[in-house]
N, C-alpha and C positions, 0 to 999 in steps of 0.2 A: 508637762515636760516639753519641751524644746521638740521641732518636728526635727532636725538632724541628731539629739541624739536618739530617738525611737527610731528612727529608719537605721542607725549605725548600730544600733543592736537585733536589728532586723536580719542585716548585714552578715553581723557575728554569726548570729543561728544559721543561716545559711553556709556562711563559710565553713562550720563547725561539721555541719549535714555532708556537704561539697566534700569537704576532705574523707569524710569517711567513708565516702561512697567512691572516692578517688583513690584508696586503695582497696578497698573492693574490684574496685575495677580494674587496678593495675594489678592484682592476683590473679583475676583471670584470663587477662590480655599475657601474664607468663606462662602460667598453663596451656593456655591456646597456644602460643609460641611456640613452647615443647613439643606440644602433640605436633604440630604443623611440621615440623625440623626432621621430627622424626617420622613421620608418614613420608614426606619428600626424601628423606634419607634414605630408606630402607623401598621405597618405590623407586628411585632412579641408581639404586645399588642394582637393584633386580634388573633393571631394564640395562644399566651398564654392565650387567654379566650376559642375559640374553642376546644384548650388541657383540659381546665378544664369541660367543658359541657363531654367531652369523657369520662373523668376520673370519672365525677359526675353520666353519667349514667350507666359508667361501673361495679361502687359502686354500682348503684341500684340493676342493673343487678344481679349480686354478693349477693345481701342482698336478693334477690327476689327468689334465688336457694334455698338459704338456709331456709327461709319462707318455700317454696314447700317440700323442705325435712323433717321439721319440722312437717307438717300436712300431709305428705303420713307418717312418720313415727308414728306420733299420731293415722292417722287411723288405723294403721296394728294393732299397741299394743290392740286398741278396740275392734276391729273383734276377737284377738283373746283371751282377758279374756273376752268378749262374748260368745263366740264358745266353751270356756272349761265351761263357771257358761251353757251353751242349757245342755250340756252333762252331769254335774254335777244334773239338774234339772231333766235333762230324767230320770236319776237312781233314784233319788228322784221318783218320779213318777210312777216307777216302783217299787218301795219298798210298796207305797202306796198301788197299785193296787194288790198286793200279803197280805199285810195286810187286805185288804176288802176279798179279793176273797176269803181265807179261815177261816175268822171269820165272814162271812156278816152276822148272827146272832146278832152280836156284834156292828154292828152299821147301828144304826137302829131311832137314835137322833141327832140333831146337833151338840150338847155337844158331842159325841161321834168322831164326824169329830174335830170337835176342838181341842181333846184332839189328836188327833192321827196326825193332823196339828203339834202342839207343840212337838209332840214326834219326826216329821219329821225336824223340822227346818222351816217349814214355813209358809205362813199368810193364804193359803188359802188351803180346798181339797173339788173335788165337783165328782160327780157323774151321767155321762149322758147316756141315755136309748141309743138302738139299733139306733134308730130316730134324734139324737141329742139333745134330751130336756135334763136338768137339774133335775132330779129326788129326789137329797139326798143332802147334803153337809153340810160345817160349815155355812154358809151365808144365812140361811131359803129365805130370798130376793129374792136369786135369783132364786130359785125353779121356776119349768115352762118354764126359760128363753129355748129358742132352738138356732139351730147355726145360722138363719136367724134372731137371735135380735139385731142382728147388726154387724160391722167388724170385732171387737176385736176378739169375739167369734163365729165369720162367717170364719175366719184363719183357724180354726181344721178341714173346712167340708167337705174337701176330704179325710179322713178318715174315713165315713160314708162308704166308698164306697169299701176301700182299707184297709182291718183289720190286713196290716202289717205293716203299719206305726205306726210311732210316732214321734210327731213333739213339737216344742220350739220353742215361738214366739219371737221377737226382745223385746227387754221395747217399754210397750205400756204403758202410760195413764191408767189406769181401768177407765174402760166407767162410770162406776158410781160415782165414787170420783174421778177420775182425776188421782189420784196415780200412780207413774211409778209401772209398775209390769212383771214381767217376768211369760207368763203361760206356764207348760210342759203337755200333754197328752199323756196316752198310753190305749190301749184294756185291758181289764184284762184278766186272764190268761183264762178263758170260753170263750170269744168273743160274753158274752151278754152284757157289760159294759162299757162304757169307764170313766174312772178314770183322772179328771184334779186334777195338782196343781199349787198355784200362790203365787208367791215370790217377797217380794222387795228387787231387787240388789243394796244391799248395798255399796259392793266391786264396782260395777258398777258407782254406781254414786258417790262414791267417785273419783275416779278415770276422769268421765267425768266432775269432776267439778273445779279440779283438772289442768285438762289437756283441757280445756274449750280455746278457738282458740282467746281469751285474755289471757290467759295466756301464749302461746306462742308467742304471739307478743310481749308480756312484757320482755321474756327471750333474745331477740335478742341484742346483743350488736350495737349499733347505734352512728353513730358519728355525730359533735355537725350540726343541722339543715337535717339533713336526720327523715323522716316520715314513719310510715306502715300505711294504713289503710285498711281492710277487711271488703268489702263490700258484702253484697246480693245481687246478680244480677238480680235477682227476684224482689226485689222491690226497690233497689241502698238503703237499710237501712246499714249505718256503723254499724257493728257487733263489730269489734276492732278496736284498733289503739293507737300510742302511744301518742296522746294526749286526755286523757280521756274526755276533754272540747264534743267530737266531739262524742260523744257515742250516739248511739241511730239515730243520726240527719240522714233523710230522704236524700237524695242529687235527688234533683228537676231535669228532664232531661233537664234543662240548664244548670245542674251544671254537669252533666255527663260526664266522658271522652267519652265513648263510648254506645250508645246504646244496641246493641248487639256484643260480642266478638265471636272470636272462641278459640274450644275449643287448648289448644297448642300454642296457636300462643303469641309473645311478641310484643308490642306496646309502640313504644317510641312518648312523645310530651313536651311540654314546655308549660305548662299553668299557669293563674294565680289562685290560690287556695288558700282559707283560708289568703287574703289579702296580698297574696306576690306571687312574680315569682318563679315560681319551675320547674325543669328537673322531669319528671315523667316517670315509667319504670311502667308495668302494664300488666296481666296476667288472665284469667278466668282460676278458676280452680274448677271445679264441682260447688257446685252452690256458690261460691266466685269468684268475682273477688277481687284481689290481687293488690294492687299500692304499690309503694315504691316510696317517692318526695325525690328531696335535693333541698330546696330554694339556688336560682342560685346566693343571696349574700353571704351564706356560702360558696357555691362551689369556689368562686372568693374572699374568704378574703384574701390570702396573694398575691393575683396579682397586687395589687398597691406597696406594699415591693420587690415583685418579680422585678416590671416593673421598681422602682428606683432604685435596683441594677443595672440593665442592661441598665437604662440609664448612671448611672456611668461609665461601662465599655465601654459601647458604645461611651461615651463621652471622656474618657479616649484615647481609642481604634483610633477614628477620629483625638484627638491632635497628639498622636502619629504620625498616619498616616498621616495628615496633615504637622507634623514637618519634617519628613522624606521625603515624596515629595517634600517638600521646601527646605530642605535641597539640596535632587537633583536636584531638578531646577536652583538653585544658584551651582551648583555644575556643569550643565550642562552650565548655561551662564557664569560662571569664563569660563569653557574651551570654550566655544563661541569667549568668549571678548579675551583671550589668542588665540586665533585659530586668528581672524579677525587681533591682534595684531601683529601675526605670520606672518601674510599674505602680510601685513603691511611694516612689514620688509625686506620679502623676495622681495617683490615688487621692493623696493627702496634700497635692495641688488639686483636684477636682472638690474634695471635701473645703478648702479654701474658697475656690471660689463661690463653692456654693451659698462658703457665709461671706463670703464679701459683697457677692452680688444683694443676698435676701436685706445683708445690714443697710445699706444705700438707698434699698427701695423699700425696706420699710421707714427709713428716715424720711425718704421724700412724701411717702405715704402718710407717714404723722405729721410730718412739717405743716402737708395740705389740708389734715385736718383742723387744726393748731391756726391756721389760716383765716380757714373759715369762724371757727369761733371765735375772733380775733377781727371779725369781719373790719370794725369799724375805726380799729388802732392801727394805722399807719406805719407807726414806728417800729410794732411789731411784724407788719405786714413785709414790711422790708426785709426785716429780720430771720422772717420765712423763704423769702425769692433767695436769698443769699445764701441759706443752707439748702435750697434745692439746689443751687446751681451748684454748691460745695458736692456736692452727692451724685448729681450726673456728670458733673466734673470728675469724678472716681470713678464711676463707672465708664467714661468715654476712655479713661488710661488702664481700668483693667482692659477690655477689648482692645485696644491698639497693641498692649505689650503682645497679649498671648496672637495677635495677627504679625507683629512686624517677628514676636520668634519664632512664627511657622514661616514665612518669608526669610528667616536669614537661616532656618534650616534645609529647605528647597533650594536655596538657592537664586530667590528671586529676586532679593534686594541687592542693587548695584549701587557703590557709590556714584555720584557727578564727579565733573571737572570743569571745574567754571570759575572765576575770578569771583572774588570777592573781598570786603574790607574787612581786615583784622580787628581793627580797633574796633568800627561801628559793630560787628559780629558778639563782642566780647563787652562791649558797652548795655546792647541789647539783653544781653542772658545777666548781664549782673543784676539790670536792673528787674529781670522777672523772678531772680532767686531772691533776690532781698527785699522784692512785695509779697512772696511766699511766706518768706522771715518774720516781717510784719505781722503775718497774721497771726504768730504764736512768739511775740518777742522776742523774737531769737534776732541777735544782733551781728549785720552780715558787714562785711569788711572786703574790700574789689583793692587787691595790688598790682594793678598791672603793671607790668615791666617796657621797659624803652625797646621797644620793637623795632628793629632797622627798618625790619620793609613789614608795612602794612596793606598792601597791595597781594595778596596771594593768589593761587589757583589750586584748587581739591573742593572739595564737597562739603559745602557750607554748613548744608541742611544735616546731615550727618553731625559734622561737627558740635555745631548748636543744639540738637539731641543727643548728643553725650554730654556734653557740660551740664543741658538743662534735668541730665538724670540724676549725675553724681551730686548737683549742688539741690536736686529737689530732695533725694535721699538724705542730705546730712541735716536740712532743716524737718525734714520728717522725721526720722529716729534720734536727734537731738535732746536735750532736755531744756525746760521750761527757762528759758532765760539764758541761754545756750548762746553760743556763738558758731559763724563761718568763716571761715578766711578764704577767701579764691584769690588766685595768684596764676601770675604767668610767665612766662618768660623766656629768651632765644638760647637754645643751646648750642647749633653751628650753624656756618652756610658753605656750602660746598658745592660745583656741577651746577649751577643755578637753581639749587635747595634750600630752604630754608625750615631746618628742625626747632618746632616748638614745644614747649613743654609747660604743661596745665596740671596745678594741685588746690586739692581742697581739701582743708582740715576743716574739722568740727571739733565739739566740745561734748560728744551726745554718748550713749550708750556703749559705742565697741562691740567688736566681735571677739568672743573666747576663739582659742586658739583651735582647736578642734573644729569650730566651722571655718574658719580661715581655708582650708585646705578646700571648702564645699562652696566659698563665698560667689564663684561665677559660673557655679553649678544651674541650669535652668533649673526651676521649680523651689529651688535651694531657701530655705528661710529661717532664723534662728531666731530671733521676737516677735514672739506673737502678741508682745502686750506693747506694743510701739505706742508714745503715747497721743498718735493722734484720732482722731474718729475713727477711720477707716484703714486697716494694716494692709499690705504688698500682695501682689503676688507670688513674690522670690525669681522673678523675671528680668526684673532693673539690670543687676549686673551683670547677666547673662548676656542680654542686648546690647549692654554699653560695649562690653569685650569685644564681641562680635562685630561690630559696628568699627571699633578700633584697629582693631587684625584687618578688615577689607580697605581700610583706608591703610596698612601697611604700617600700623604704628603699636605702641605696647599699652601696659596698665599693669600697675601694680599698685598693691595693698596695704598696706598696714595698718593695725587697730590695737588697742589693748582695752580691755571690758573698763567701763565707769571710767574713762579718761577718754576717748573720742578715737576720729578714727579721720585717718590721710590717705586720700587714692591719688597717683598721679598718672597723667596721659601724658605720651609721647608721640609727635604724629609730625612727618614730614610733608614738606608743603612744597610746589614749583613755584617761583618767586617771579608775577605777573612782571615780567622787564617789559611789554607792550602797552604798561598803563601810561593814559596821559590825563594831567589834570583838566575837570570843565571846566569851561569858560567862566568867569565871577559874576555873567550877566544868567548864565544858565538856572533857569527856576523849574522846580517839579511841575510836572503838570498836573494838573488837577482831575481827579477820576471823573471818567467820564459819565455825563448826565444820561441815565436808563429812563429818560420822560419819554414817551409815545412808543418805548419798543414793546412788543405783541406776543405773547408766553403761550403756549400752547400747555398745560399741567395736566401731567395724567398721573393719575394715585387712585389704586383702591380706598388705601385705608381714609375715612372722614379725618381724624385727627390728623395723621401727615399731610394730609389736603390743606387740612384749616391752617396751618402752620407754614407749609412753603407757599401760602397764597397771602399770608397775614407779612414774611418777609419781601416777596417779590411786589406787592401791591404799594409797601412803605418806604420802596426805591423808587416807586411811580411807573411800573411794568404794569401792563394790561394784562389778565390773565383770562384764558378762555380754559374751561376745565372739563376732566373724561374719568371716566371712574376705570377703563379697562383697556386691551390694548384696540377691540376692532371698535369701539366707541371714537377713542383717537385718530384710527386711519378715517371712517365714514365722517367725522368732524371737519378732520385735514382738505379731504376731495370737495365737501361741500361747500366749501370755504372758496374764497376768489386767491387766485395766485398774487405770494409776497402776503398775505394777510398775516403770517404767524413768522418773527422772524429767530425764534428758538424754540424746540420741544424738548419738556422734560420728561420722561419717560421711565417708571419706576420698572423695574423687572418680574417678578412673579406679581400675576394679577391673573383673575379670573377670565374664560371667557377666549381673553388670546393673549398671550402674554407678551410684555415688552419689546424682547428680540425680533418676536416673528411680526411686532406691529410694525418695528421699526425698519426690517424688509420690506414690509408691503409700503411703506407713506414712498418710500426713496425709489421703489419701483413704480411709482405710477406715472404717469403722462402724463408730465404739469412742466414747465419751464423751470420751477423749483424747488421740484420733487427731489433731483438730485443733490443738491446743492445745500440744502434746509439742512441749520447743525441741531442734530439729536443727544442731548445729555443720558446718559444713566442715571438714575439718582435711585440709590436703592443700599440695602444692608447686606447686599454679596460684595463683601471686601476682596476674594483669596486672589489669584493670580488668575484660575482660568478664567473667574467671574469677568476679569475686566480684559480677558482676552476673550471671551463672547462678544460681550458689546463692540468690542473695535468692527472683530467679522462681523458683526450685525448693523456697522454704516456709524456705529453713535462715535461723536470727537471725543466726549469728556465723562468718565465714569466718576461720578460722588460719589462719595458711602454715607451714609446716613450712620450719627444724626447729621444733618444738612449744616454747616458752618457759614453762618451768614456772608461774612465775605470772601469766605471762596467760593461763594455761588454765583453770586452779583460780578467776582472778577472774571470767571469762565465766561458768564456774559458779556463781557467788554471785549473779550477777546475774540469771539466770532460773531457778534454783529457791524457788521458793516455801515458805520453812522459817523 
């Protein structure tokens, strides 16, 4: 079966799994939601009613201040137009007692106090012996009375004893009618006398009736379901309160907050009062106690508006969140299923290569047998060199694909930008596709188109590696007698651009429509019976794509199975306006003669030894040779300066390895220690590999296997001859 479709029913099964595990999972990402909704619902309900009790007693609290400041400020104002009508009353009093003392001729009748009352401003003037008795006055009644007739007038009787006082009682009552009255007494001016008089405070009780402790309860701004009521603590009688219904009413001690308070102290409780639940804040103050309620449905009216905003948002809040996790979890199993997919591939890419490599090298392994028995046949002998080189020649392009797709998945391959010729570019790859063609009859056909400007600038080398993939591909999965067409040709020019456009039809096999969608899939491969020796890695188109997208250009496909298959490239190119033609006398020069230059070869392995010495020796290099890295430096030192004017230097080696030899030769104390170009030459292709060598002094990193002339050309370029 085809490895794309066993990986797309791989795919299936997982997808199948995936989904049903995806709603598993979204049933209990709903359930978790619920619960979540409602745990935070019913937890910030709670804590939004407990903010309201806070707020509601905090309001009492608040109202309870102001209450206290209210009646300390009502008592002050009292005391003190009390304390000016005592003193206003003494002088009275003493006006009186200088009117008697020097006319007591003069009043001698009640009418006579009466009148001298009115002259004074007030209701009463009396007149009491040494003794305390009542002797004279406007009030004949009271005559006789003494200061033992009881309280009222029992007040003045430490003045009996003390004839420099003079005192002002608080509003009493008058023991006889009841009447509020304010009394002042003073000596008279002999100190045989004493002289009262008695007033109704008018100003007084205006003022206390006025400013009566419903009244200030009334003046309190109160917001809607908050209560005062001012209680008697003496007998729990409601004195105020702002609902008048409650005036007067007894509060039975069932109904009591508290029995007895202290004095200072605040008391908060939550009771049921006047047939509702109320927050109560509560205070004795002299002989009040003090409450302030908020019925706890007022305090909570807007918590059910409150509570369905915030289930809005809460619900809001969860979709979101909910989408977004689901979101990522589908986000997380695309790359799951794409990872597993991956895995999938490389799998049955690693099982590929496994037999692509083992098929090559048992080809070359029986070729060499097939060799030898063969010793003395020629013909056949050729015939063996020619399939080995067919066979490491596969194996040099498995390793390069699977190196240049880890390099253009890193990130590492950059294209150039450098001038070069269109024609000779496209002259060149036809003619390496159509000796490919050659070797399996496949009959190749080069159209190239009238190119305005054949002078370009982009990245050659790229270039010529996609053409030479697309047009290696179509004579490789071809059939036996098969044809190619490559074709070219200008699509615009624009901004000093020149868009080109490259197609290659074949005659070969086709892709079903189903791998079409996987064709520049890395790993990607759909024949595995291709008919030539050795089948792909499924790497080709992956590379070509990639290679096309960095140079800024496209590719597309088309194939239909048993009718062949057409890719075209699209890639823009800057249009070299700074070319000028050579001179017609101008000739190549001829590569330069490597007779008497002096090789320094270090290689553990014998065979890689015997090999890059059997190359460098048959360009006429002198080779001096080290099996390891400190073998190389002790070589190097021993040696007279300028003896060696290149070192090859292979990288992992026993003993000391390449890097750290090729620090020590460049550190040492020789005129040409520094200067001496050290190559890499070794089978660490990746990126960092040949970012060591650079930090390690070396100019030129190979990979092995060694390419004869790019060995030989690295060496023209840094020896100096």
């Amino acid at each position: 079966m085809a490895d794309s479709g066993r990986i797309e029913k791989k795919k299936d099964r997982q997808t199948n799994q995936a989904d049903m595990g995806q709603k598993r999972r979204s049933h209990r990402m709903n359930i978790t939601a619920l619960l979540i909704f409602l745990f935070l619902f019913i937890g910030c309900s709670l804590l939004q009613f407990a903010n309201n009790r806070q707020n509601a007693q905090k309001s009492c609290g608040l109202m309870l201040d102001q209450m206290k400041e209210l009646i300390t400020e009502n008592e002050r104002s009292f005391q003190q137009l009390e304390d000016t009508l005592k003193e206003e009353y003494t002088i009275r009093a003493n006006i009186a007692a200088d009117y008697i003392a020097h006319g007591w001729e003069d009043y001698k009748e009640a009418d006579d106090f009466v009148a001298l009352a009115k002259l004074l401003g007030v209701d009463e003037v009396h007149v009491f012996d040494e003794k305390g008795k009542i002797i004279n006055g406007s009030v004949p009644k009271y005559y006789g009375f003494t200061m033992d007739s009881g309280e009222q007038i029992g007040f003045f009787k430490p003045m009996l004893s003390d004839h420099t006082l003079s005192l002002c009682q608080d509003v009493t009552p008058n023991t006889a009618e009841g009447k509020p009255m304010m009394y002042a007494m003073v000596w008279a001016e002999n100190d045989n006398a004493l002289v009262q008089i008695g007033v109704t405070p008018d100003r007084l009780l205006e003022w206390m009736q006025s400013s009566d402790i419903s009244k200030i309860v009334g003046r309190l701004p109160l917001v809607e379901g908050m209560s005062i009521y001012v209680v008697e603590n003496a007998t729990g009688t409601v004195l105020a309160a702002t609902n008048d219904d409650i005036l007067g009413y007894e509060i039975f001690p069932e109904d009591r907050i508290q029995d007895s308070l202290e004095e200072e102290k605040r008391y908060q409780k939550t009771v049921s009062f006047q047939s509702s639940s109320r927050y109560v804040v509560y205070e004795k103050m002299g002989e009040y106690d003090i409450l302030v309620s908020y019925k706890i449905r007022a305090a909570n009216k807007t918590l059910p508006l409150s509570m369905a905003e915030f289930a809005l948002i809460l619900i809001a809040a969860l979709l979101l969140l909910t989408r977004v996790t689901r979101s990522y979890i589908n986000y997380l199993e695309r790359q799951g299923r794409e990872l597993r997919t991956s895995n999938i591939a490389k799998t049955d890419f690693l099982r590929r290569m496994s037999h692509d490599i083992r098929t090559p090298l048992n080809g070359i392994r029986g070729v060499t047998a097939i060799a030898e028995y063969y010793a003395d046949d020629m013909e056949k002998q050729a015939e063996c060199r020619h399939k080995v080189m067919q066979a490491s020649g596969f194996l040099m392009e498995l390793v390069n694909n699977v190196l240049n797709m880890n390099k253009l998945e890193s990130g590492e391959m950059k294209p150039e930008n450098k001038p070069f010729d269109l024609i000779e570019l496209l002259t060149e790859t036809a003619s390496i596709i159509e000796m490919q063609g050659q070797e399996y009859a496949i009959h190749f056909q080069m159209q190239m188109g009238k190119h305005k400007y054949r002078h370009l600038i982009g990245s050659p080398l790229y270039l010529k590696q996609v053409l030479q993939n697309i047009g290696g591909n179509a004579v490789k999965y071809n059939r036996a007698g098969g044809a190619v067409t490559f074709a070219s040709e200008d699509v615009s020019y624009s901004d000093g651009r020149a868009v080109i456009k490259f197609t290659c039809t074949d005659t070969g096999r086709g892709m079903s429509r189903e791998f079409l969608v996987h064709a520049f899939e890395p790993f990607s491969q759909e024949n595995t019976d291709a008919r030539t020796t050795f089948t792909g890695t499924g790497l080709g188109l992956a590379i070509t794509k990639q290679m096309v997208e960095l140079m800024e250009g496209t590719i597309s496909l088309k194939s239909e199975q048993n009718v062949g298959t057409t890719i075209s490239v699209t890639i823009p190119f800057r249009i070299d306006v700074d070319y000028t033609e050579p001179q017609e006398d101008a000739k190549p020069a001829d590569a330069a003669s490597l007779e008497g230059v002096h090789v320094l070869l270090v290689e553990d392995n014998e065979l890689n030894m015997e090999i890059a010495e059997f190359l460098l020796k048959k360009a006429g290099i002198t080779v001096t040779t080290a099996y390891n890295g400190q073998e190389a430096v002790d070589v190097f030192r021993t040696k007279a300066a300028g003896t060696f004017d290149v070192i090859l230097m292979d990288v992992m080696m026993p003993v000391m390895d390449g890097l750290t030899a090729a620090k020590e030769i460049h550190a040492t104390n020789r005129v040409d220690a520094a200067e001496i170009p050290i190559f890499a030459m070794t089978a660490n292709a990746f990126y960092d590999d040949v970012r060591q060598s650079r930090e390690a002094g070396m100019v030129e990193h190979l990979s092995k296997p060694i390419q004869e002339q790019e060995l030989l050309d690295a060496i023209r370029r840094h020896v100096k001859r």
